[in-house]
C-alpha angles and dihedrals in degrees: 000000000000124000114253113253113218111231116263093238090057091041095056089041081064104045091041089059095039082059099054093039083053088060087052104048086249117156110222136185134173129204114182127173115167128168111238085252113060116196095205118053117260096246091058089048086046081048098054087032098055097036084056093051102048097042081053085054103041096051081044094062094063091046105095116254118287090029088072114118139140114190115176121174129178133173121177129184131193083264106043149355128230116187115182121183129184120188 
């Protein structure tokens, strides 16, 4: 049984927000867990994603610095989806 790989376009959105976070002294961390076979597009996955993410950072930016942090998991299976995001 082969590891999931999680699609390029969700793995760059990530880093893409991890990147930002870092400029603000935000603490990020990422736990992903997807099947091979989505049942919703990748852009609609990057779009929930994404919206998560920048409205973490953007609540982050007013906490004062050292209680910054940003942790998303999400794990999906062919049967359900659980995102879970603390900011």
């Amino acid at each position: 049984m082969s590891t999931p790989q999680i699609p390029y376009a969700v793995n760059a959105l990530l880093n893409y927000y991890e990147q930002i976070a870092r400029q603000y002294n935000i603490d990020v961390k990422f736990r992903i867990a997807l099947p091979d076979e989505l049942d919703i597009s990748v852009s609609d996955l990057c779009s929930i994603l994404g919206n998560l993410i920048e409205n973490a950072i953007d609540g982050c930016k007013t906490a004062e610095e050292g209680e910054r942090y940003c942790y998303l998991s999400v794990v999906a299976t062919a049967e359900s989806r659980a995102f879970h995001k603390q900011s």
